[in-house]
C-alpha positions as CSV (number, residue, x, y, z in Angstrom):
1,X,35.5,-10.5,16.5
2,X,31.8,-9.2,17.4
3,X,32.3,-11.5,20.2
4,X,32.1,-14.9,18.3
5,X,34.7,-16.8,16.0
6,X,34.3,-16.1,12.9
7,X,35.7,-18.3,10.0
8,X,36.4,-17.3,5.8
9,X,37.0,-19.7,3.5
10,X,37.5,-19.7,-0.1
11,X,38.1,-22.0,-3.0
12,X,40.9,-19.9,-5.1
13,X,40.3,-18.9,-8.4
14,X,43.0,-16.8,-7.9
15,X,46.1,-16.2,-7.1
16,X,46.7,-16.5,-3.3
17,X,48.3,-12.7,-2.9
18,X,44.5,-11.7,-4.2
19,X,42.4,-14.3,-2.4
20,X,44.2,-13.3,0.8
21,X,43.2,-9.9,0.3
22,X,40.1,-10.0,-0.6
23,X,40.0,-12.3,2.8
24,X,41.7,-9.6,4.7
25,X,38.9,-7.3,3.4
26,X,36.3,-9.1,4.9
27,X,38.1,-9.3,8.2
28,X,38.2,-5.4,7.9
29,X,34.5,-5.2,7.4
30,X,33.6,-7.4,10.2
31,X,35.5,-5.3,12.2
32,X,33.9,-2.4,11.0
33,X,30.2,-3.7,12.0
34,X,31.5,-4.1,15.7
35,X,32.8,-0.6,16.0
36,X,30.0,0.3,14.9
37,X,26.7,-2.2,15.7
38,X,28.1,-3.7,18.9
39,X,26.1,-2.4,21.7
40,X,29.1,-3.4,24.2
41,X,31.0,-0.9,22.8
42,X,30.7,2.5,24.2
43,X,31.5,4.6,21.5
44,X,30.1,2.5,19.2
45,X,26.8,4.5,16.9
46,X,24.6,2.1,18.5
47,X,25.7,2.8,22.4
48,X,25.6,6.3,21.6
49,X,22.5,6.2,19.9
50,X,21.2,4.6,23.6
51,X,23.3,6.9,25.2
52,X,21.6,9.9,23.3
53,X,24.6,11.5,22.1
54,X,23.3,10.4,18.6
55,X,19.6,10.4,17.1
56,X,18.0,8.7,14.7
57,X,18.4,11.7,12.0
58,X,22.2,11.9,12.9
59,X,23.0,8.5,13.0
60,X,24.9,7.2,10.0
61,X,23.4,5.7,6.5
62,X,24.1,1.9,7.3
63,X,23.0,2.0,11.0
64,X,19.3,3.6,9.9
65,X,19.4,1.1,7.1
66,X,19.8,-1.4,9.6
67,X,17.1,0.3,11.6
68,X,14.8,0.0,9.2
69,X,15.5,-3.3,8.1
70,X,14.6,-4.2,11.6
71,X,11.4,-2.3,11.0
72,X,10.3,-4.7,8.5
73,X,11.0,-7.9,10.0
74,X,8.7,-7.0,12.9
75,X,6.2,-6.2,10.5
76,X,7.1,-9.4,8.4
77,X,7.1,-11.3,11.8
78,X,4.2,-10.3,13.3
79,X,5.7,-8.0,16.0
80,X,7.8,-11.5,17.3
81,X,11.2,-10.0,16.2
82,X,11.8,-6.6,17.9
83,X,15.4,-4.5,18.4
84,X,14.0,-2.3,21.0
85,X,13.7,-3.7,24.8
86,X,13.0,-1.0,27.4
87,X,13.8,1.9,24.8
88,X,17.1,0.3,24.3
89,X,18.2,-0.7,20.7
90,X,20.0,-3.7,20.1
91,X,20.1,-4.6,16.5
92,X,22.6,-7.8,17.2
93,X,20.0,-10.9,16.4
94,X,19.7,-9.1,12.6
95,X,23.0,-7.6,12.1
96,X,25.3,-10.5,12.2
97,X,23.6,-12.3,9.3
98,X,23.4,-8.9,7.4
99,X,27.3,-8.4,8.1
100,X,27.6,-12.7,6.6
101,X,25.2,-11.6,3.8
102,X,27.6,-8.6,2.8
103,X,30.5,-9.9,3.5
104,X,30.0,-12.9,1.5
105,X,28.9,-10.2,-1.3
106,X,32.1,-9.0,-1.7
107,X,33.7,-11.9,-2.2
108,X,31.2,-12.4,-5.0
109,X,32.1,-8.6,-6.1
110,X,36.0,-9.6,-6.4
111,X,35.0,-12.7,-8.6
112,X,35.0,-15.8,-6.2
113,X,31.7,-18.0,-6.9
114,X,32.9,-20.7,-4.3
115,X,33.5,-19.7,-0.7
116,X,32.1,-19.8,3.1
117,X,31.5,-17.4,5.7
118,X,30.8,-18.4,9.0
119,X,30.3,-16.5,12.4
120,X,29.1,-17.6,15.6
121,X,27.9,-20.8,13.5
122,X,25.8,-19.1,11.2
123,X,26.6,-19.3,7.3
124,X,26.6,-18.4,3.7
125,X,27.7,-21.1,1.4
126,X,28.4,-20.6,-2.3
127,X,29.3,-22.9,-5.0
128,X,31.0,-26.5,-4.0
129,X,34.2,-26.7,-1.3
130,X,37.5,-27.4,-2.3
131,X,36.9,-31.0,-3.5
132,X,34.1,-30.1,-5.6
133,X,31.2,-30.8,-3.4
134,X,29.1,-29.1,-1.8
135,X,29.4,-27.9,1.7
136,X,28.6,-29.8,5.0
137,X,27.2,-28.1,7.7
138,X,26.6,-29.5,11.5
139,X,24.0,-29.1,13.4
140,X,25.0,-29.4,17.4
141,X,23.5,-31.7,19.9
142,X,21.9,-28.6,22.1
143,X,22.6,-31.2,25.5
144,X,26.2,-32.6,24.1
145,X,28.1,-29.6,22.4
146,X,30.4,-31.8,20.8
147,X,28.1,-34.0,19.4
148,X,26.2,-33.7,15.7
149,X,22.7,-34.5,15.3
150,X,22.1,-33.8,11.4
151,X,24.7,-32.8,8.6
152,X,23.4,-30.6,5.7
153,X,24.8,-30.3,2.3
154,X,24.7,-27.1,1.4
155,X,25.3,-24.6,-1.7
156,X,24.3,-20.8,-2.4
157,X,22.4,-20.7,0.5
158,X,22.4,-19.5,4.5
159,X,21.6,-21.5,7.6
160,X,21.2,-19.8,11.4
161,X,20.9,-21.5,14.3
162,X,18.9,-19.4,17.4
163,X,19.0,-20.8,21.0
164,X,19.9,-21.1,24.7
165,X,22.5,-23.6,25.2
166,X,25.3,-21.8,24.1
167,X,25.0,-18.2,25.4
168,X,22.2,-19.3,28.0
169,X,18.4,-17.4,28.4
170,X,19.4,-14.4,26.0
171,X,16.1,-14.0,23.8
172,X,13.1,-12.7,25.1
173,X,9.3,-12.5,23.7
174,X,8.7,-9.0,22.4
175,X,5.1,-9.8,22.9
176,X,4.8,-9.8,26.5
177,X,8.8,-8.1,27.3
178,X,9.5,-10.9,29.4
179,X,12.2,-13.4,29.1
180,X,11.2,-16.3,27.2
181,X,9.6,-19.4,28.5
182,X,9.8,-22.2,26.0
183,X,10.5,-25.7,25.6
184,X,12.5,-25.2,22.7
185,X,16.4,-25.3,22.7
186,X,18.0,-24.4,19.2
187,X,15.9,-24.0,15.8
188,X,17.8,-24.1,12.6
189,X,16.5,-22.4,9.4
190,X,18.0,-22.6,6.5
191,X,16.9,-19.9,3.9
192,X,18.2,-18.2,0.2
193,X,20.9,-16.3,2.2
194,X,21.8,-15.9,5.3
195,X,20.7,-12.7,6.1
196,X,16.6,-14.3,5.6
197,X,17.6,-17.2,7.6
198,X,18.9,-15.6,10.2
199,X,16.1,-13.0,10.6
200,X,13.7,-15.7,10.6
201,X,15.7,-17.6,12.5
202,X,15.8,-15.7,15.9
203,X,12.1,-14.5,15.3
204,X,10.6,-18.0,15.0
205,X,12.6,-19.0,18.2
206,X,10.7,-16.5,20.2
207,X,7.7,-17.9,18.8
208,X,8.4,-20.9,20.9
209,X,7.1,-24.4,20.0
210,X,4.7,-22.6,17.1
211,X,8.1,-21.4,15.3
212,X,8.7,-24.2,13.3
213,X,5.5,-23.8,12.2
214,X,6.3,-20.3,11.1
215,X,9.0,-21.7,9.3
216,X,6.4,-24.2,7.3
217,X,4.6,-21.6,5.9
218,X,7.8,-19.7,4.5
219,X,8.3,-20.4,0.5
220,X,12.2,-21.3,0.2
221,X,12.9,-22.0,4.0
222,X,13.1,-25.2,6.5
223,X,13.9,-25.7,9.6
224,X,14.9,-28.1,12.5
225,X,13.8,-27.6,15.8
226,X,15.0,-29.4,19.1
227,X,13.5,-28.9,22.4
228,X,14.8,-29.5,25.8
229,X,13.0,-33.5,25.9
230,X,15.1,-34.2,22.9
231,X,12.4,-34.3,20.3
232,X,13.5,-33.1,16.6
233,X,10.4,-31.6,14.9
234,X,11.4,-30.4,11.4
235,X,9.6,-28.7,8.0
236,X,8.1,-31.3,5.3
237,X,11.2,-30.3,3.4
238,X,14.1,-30.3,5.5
239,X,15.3,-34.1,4.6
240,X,16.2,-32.7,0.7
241,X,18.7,-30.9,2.6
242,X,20.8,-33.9,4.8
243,X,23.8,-34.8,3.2
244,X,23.7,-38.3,2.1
């Protein structure tokens, strides 16, 4: 779904005929946000909105709150995180951590205070897993897929991961309109929710080698960033967050 696996966990505190609904209802929303985000999809609002078939005064009321969500992050980001290329909108880099965000909200609407929702590796975490600790994350080896370089433990929190070496040269400097030329592979940020971190996440990677810098100066967010000689730089306050 939204062209990435996307995974739902949660610790019952239910019984299983209403956790697996309230599951199913996020499924349903996810679903929702590709009809209607994906810019693949020809009749989705966004394609038509390219397409002209749709403007911004007839578009609906969570695609121009989306728009102008994306309006503040440039501002927020100094111009570095942009949904327009060429007069073309694509909104993806902030929706999917806005579709986490509010998909892990209503799980926190039906009652649940422990659960996970992951897609495409990026994450909301609430509360403790279902031994009572809190959640481990990975974060990949950007030369060796299969391989984990760090382990977080997380709890009511988000962590996104922006690079190349999974869906190749995809992000491009907003700056200059070109495609981006940096040493840097992956940068993780882990923020309040997901929706920040992810944001920040794909903004700061444009930045190139100053991201994690970026990320330094943010109150409540660290990062880790890897680039393509294997060196790890990270924020002064990303080691509070490695699972022991």
């Amino acid at each position: 779904m939204m062209g990435m696996p996307i995974t739902v966990e949660v610790v019952a505190q239910a019984e299983a005929v209403a956790t697996n609904a309230a599951i199913a209802d996020v499924f349903l929303f996810f679903d929702y946000v590709d009809r209607t985000f994906s810019p693949y999809k020809a009749d989705s609002e966004i394609s038509r909105l390219n397409q002209g078939h749709l403007t911004l005064a007839t578009v609906s009321n969570p695609v121009r709150h989306i728009l102008a969500l994306a309006e503040e992050t440039k501002r927020d980001t100094n111009g570095y995180f942009d949904v327009y290329r060429q007069g073309v909108c694509d909104p993806s880099g902030l929706v999917k951590g806005w579709a986490i965000y509010n998909a892990a909200a209503m799980l926190a609407e039906r009652g649940f205070r422990h659960y996970f929702v992951e897609a495409g590796g990026d994450i909301q975490a609430m509360g403790h897993n279902e031994a009572g600790e809190a959640w481990r994350v990975g974060i990949r080896n950007p030369f060796n897929m299969h391989e984990i370089v760090k382990v977080l433990s997380i709890c009511d929190c988000g962590v996104a991961t922006s690079g190349t070496y999974v869906r190749g040269q995809h992000i491009y400097n907003p700056k200059t309109m070109t495609p981006l030329n940096s040493d840097v592979l992956s940068l993780t940020v882990i923020g309040p929710n997901i929706y920040e971190a992810d944001r920040f996440a794909t903004a700061a990677f444009a930045m190139g080698a100053a991201g994690i810098e970026f990320i330094e100066r943010l109150e409540g967010f660290e990062g880790y960033q890897i680039d393509q000689h294997g060196m790890a730089t990270f924020t002064s306050g990303f080691a509070a967050w490695e699972a022991r």
